[in-house]
MARMI-171270 format. One line per field, with one value per residue (C-alpha): x, y negated, z; residue in one letter; residue number from 0; chain. Coordinates in nm, 3 decimals. Layout:
<pts>
east <- X:...
north <- Y:...
up <- Z:...
rest <- A:...
nr <- NUM:...
kette <- A:...
</pts>
This chain:
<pts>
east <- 0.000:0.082:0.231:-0.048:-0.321:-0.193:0.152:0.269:0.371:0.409:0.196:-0.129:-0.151:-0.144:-0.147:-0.435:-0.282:-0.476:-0.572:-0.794:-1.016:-1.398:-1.601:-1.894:-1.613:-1.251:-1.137:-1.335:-1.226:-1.369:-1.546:-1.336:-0.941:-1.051:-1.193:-0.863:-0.673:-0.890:-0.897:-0.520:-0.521:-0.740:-0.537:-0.276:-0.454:-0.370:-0.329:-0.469:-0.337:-0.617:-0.920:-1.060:-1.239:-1.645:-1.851:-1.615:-1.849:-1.776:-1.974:-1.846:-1.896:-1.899:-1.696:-1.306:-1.055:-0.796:-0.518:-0.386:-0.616:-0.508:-0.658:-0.681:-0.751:-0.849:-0.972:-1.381:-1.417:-1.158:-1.198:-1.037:-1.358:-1.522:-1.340:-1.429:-1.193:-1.248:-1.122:-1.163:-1.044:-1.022:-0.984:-0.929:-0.980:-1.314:-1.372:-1.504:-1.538:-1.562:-1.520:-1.544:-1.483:-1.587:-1.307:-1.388:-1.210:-1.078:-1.226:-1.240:-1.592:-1.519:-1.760:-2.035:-2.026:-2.296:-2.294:-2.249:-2.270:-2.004:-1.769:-1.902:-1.640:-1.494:-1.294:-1.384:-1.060:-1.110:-1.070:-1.195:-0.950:-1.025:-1.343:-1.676:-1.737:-1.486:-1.188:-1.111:-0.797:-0.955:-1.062:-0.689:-0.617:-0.841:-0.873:-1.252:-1.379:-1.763:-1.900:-2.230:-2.352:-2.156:-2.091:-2.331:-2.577:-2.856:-2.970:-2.771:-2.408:-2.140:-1.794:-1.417:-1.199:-0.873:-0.606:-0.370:-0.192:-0.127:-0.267:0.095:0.421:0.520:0.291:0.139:-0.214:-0.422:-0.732:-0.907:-0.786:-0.825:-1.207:-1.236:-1.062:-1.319:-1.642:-1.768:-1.774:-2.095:-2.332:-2.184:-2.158:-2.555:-2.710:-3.052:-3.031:-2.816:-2.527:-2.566:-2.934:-2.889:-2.650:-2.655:-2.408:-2.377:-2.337:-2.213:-2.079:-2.097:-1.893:-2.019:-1.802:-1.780:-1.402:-1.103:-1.107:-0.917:-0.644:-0.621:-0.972:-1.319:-1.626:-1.932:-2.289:-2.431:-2.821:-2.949:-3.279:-3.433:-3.681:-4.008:-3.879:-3.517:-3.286:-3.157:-3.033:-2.734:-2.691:-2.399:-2.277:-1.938:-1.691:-1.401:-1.172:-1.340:-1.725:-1.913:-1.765:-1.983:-2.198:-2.222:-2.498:-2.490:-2.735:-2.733:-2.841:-3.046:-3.156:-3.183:-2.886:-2.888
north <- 0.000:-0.367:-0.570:-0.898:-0.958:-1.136:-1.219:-1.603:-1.629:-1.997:-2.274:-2.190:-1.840:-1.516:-1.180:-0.981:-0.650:-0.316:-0.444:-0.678:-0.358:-0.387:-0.109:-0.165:-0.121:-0.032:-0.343:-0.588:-0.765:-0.784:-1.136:-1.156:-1.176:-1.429:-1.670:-1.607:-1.746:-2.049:-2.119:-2.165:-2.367:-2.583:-2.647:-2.740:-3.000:-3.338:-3.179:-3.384:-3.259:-3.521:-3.330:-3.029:-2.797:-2.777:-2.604:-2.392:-2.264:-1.974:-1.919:-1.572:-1.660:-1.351:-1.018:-1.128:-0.858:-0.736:-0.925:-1.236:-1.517:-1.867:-2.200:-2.497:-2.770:-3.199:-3.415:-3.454:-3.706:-3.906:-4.035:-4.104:-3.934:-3.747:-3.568:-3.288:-3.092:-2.819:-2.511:-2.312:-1.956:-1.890:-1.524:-1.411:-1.775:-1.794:-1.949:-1.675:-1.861:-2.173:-2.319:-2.601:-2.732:-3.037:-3.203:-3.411:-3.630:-3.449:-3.640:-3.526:-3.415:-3.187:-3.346:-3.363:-3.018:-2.758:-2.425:-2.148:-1.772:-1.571:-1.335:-0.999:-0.816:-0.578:-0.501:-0.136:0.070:0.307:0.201:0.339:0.505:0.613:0.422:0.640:0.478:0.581:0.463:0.083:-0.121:-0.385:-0.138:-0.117:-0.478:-0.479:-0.296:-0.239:-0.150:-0.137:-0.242:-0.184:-0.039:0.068:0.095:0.350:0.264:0.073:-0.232:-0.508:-0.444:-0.596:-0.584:-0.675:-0.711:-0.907:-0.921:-0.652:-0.782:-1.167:-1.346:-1.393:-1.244:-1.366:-1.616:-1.597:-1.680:-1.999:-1.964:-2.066:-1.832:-1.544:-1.639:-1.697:-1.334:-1.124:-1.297:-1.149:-0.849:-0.913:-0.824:-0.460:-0.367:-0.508:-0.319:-0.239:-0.014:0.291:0.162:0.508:0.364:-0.033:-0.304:-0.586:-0.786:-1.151:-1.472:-1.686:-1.754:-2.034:-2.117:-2.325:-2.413:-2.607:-2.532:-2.302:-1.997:-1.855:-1.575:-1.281:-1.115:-1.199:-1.079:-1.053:-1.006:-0.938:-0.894:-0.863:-0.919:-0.824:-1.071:-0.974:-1.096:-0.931:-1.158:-1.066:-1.302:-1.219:-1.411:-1.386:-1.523:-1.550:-1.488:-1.498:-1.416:-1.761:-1.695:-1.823:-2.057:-2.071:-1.891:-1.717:-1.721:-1.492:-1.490:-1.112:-1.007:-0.707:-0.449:-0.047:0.115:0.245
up <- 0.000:-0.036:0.261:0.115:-0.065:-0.315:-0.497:-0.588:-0.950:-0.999:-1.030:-0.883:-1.019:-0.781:-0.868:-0.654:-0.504:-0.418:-0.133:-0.243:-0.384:-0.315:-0.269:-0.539:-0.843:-0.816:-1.094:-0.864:-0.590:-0.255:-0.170:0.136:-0.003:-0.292:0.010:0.173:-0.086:-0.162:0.180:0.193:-0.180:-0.003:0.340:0.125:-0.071:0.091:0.471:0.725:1.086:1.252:1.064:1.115:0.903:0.954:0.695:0.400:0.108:-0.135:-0.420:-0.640:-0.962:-1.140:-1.010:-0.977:-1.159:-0.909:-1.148:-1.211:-1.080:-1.119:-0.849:-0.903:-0.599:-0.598:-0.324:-0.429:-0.165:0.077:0.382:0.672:0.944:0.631:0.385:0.113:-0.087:-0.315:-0.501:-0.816:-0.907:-1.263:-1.412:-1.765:-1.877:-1.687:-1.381:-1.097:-0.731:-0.614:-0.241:-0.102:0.225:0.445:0.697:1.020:1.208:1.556:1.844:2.207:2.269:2.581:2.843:2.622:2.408:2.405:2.601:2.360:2.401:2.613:2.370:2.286:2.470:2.601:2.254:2.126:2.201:1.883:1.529:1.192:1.066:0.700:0.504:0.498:0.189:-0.126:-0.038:-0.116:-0.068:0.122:0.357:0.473:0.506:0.795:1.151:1.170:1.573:1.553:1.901:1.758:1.449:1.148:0.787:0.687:0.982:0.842:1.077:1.268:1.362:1.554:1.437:1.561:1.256:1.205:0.947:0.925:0.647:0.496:0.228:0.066:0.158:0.506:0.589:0.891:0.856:0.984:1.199:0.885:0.678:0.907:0.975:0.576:0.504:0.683:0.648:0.346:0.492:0.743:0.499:0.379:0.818:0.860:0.560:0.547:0.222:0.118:-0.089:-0.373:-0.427:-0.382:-0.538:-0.268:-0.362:-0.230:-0.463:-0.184:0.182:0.409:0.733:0.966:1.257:1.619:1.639:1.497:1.596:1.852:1.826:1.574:1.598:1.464:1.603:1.322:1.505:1.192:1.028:0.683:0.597:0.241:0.060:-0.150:-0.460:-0.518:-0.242:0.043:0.370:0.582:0.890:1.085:1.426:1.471:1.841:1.917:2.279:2.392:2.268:1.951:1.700:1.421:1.182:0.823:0.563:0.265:-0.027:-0.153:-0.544:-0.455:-0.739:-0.763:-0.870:-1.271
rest <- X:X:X:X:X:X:X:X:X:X:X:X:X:X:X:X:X:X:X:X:X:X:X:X:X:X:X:X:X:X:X:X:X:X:X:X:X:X:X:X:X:X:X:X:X:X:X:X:X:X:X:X:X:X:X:X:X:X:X:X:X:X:X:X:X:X:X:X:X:X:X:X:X:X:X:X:X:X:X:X:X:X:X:X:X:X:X:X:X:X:X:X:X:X:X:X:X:X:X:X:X:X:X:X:X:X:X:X:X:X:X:X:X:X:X:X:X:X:X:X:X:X:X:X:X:X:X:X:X:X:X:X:X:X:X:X:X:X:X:X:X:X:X:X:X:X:X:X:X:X:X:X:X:X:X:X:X:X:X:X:X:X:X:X:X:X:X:X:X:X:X:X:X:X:X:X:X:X:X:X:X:X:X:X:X:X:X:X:X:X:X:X:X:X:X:X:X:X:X:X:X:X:X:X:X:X:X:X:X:X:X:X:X:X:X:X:X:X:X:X:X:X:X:X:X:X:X:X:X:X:X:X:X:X:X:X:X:X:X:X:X:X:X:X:X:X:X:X:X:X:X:X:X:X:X:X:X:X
nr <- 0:1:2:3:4:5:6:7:8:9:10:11:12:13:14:15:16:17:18:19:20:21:22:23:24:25:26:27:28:29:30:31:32:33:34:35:36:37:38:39:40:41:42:43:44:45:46:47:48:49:50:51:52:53:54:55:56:57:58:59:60:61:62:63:64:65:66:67:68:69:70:71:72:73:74:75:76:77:78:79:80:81:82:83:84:85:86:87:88:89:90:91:92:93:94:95:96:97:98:99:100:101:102:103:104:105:106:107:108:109:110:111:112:113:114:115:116:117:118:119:120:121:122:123:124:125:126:127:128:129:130:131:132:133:134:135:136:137:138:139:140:141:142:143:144:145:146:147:148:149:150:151:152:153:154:155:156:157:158:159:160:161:162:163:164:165:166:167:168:169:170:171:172:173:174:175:176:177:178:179:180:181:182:183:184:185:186:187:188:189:190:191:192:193:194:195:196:197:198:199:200:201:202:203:204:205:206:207:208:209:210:211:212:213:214:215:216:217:218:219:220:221:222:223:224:225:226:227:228:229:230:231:232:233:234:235:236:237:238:239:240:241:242:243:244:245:246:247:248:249:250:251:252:253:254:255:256:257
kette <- A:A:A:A:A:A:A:A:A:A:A:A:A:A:A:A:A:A:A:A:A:A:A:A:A:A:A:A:A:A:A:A:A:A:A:A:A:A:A:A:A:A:A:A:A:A:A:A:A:A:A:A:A:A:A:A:A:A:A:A:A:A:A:A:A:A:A:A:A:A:A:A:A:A:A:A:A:A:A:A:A:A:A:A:A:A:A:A:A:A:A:A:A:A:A:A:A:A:A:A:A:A:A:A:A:A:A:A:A:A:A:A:A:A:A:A:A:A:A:A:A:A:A:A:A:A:A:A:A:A:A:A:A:A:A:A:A:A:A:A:A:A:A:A:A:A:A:A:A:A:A:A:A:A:A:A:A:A:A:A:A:A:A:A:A:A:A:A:A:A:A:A:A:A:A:A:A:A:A:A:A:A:A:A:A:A:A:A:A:A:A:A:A:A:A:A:A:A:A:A:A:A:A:A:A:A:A:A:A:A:A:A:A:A:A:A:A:A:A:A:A:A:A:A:A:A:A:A:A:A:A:A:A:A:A:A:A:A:A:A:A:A:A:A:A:A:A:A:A:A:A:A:A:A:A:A:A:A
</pts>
């Protein structure tokens, strides 16, 4: 296996390695790596150490070829409390995701923030050690321990995952990018259909956050709900060591499989 998920080659292109492998088709990529690396493009599009990030986006364009991929980042609006920068990923000559993300001025807000929810601990000693789906590379770029739930377990689930690997060679990654790298995965833990008779893919992702998360792991108390009409809703509350941090939303294409 690969030591990242991707490979620099040079200005703004990356090569995707195995582990980037999704589970619905072996040339595809998995939602979460592709948000990985847009989420670093974008961190280091005019950095600004005084903002933090609040909401990050990801629409999936189409499915992303585990292969060359090339991003391309600009400012969309600055500001000095505000700011929004954004990110596109362009395969085979045709652009496949899109993220953007929304910056806010750090201010101290300690004496006056909300309550929020405790962590979801204790941590689940055991880990899954092989994928009960076919085996996928992405599977491996992640430690999976189910505290609820699982993978082939229709209905709500809660998950600690982290980042076994990088998103390039020897980078250690940001909170951002480590909250961005296993998100997309919420909606495959919470399913409410059997993945040999359902394609539920998800178009899109969105963070929303009341800080950076804390240390390596990511907690995903996760639940999928299916529409009338052929959509799907995943929503997603997010914990770390110090309790909840935020939320994810994902809009899921949902259709029998051929």
């Amino acid at each position: 296996m690969a030591d990242s998920l991707y490979r620099p080659l040079g200005a703004g292109r990356f090569q995707a390695t195995e582990l980037t492998q999704g589970p619905w088709d072996p040339r595809h990529q998995h939602g979460s790596p592709p948000a990985a690396l847009l989420t670093r493009e974008l961190e280091r599009t005019d950095p600004q150490p005084d903002m933090t990030v609040s909401q990050l986006a990801i629409d999936i364009l189409g499915p992303i070829p585990v292969g060359e991929v090339t991003v391309h980042t600009e400012v969309v609006r600055p500001g000095r409390r505000v700011q929004s920068v954004a990110a596109e990923m362009v395969a085979d000559g045709r652009p496949v995701a899109y993220a953007r993300a929304w910056r806010l001025r750090r201010a101290d807000t300690e004496v006056i923030a909300s309550e929020t929810a405790a962590p979801r601990l204790p941590l689940p000693e055991t880990a899954l050690a092989e994928s009960p789906l076919p085996d996928f590379g992405y599977f491996h770029a992640l430690e999976w321990r189910f505290a609820e739930g699982g993978v082939l377990l229709n209905g709500p689930a809660v998950l600690w995952t982290r980042l076994v690997v990088p998103v390039l060679p020897e980078e250690e990654p940001t909170p951002l990018q480590r909250v961005a790298g296993v998100a997309d995965t919420a909606s495959g833990i919470s399913s409410e259909l059997s993945f040999a008779a359902y394609t539920f893919s998800n178009v899109d992702f969105t963070l929303h956050l009341l800080r950076p998360q804390a240390g390596e792991w990511t907690c995903l108390d996760a639940a999928t709900t299916i529409g009338p009409a052929g959509s799907g809703l995943c929503r997603t509350r997010l914990y770390d060591e110090r309790g909840d941090f935020g939320s994810v939303a994902q809009t899921l294409f949902v259709d029998r499989r051929d």
